[in-house]
C-alpha positions as CSV (number, residue, x, y, z in Angstrom):
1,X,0.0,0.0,0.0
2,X,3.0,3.0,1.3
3,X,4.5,1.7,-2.5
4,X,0.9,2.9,-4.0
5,X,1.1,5.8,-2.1
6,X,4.9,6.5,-3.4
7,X,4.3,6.1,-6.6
8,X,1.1,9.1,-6.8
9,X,3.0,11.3,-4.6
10,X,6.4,10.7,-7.2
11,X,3.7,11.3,-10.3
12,X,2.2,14.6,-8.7
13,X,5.7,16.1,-8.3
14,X,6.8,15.1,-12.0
15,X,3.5,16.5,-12.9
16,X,4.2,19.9,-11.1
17,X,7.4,19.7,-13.1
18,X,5.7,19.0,-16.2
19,X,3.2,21.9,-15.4
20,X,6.3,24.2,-15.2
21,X,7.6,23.3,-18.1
22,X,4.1,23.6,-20.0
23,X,3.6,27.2,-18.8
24,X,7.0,28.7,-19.4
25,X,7.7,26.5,-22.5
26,X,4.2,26.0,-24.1
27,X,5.0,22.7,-25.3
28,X,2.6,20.5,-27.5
29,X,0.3,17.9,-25.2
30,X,2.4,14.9,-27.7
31,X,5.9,16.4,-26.4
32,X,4.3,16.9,-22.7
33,X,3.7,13.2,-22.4
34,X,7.3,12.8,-24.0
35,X,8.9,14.9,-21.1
36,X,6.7,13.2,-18.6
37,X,8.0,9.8,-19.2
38,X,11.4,11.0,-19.3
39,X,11.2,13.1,-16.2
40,X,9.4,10.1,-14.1
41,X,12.5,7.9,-15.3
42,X,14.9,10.1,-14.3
43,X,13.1,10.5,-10.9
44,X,13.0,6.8,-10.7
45,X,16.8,6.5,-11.3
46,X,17.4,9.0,-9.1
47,X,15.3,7.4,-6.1
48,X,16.7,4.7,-7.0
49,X,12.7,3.1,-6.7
50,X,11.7,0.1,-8.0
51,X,8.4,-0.5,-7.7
52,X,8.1,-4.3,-8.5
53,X,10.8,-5.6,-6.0
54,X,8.4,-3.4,-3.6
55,X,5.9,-5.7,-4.7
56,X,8.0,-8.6,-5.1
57,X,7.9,-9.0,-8.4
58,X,11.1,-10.7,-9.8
59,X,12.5,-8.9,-13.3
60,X,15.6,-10.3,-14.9
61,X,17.4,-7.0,-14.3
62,X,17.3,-4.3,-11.7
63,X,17.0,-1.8,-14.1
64,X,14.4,-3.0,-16.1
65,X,12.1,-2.2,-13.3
66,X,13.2,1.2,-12.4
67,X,12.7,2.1,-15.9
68,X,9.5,0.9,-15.9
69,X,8.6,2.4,-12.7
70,X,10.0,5.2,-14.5
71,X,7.5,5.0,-17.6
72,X,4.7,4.4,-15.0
73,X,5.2,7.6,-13.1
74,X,5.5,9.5,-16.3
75,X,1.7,8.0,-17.2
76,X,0.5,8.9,-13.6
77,X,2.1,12.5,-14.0
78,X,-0.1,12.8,-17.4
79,X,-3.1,11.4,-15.9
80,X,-3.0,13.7,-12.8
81,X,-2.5,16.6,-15.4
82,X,-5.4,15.7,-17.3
83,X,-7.2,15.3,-14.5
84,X,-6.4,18.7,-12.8
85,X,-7.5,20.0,-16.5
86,X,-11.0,18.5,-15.8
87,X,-11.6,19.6,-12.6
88,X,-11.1,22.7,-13.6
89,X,-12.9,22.9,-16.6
90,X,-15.9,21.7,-14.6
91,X,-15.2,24.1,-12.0
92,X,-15.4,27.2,-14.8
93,X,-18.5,25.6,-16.2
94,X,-20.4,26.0,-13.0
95,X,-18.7,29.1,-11.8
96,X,-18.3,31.6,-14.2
97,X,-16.3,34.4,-13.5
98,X,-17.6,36.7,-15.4
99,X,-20.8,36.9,-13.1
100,X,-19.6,36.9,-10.1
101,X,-17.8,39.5,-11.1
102,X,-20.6,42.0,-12.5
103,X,-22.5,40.8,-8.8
104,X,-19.9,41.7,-7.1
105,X,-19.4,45.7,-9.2
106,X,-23.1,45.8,-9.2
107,X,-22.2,46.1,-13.2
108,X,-25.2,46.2,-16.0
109,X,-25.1,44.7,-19.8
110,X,-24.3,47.1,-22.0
111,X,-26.7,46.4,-24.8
């Protein structure tokens, strides 16, 4: 379960990464994905985290399971980006801003 836990808290901060990148870069969604996969494998490498020996799963190589834990944090990175992009889109389709903001100036249409 704490290996579950490792691995979404590892994707959100390659997705805050990613995010970083994205708003100072504007880089396509194809190439965002690209530099997700490659940031969570560098983060795995870098934790040195394997997520199948957590598990116990036996792989002929070492590092053919922290580069797929790697690959794996890159996709929960994207997903938790795509999924902050929902949430917010359904949080501007039921609050617009533009209304409460003529409630709040006590503003009137102009036509």
């Amino acid at each position: 379960m704490y290996t579950f836990a490792v691995i979404l808290l590892l994707g959100l901060a390659v997705m805050a990464v990613v995010m970083l990148f994205d708003r100072f870069l504007r880089i396509a969604d194809e190439i965002m994905m690209a530099v997700a996969i490659l940031l969570g494998i560098g983060t795995a490498w870098l934790a040195d985290f394997n997520m199948f020996a957590e598990w116990g799963f036996l792989l002929r190589e070492e590092w053919i399971g922290i580069t797929l834990t790697g690959v794996i944090l890159g996709g929960v990175a994207y997903l938790m980006h795509e999924l902050v992009g929902l949430i917010a889109g359904v949080h501007r389709r039921f609050v617009d801003e533009a209304v409460e903001f003529e409630k709040v100036h006590d503003l009137r249409r102009a036509a």
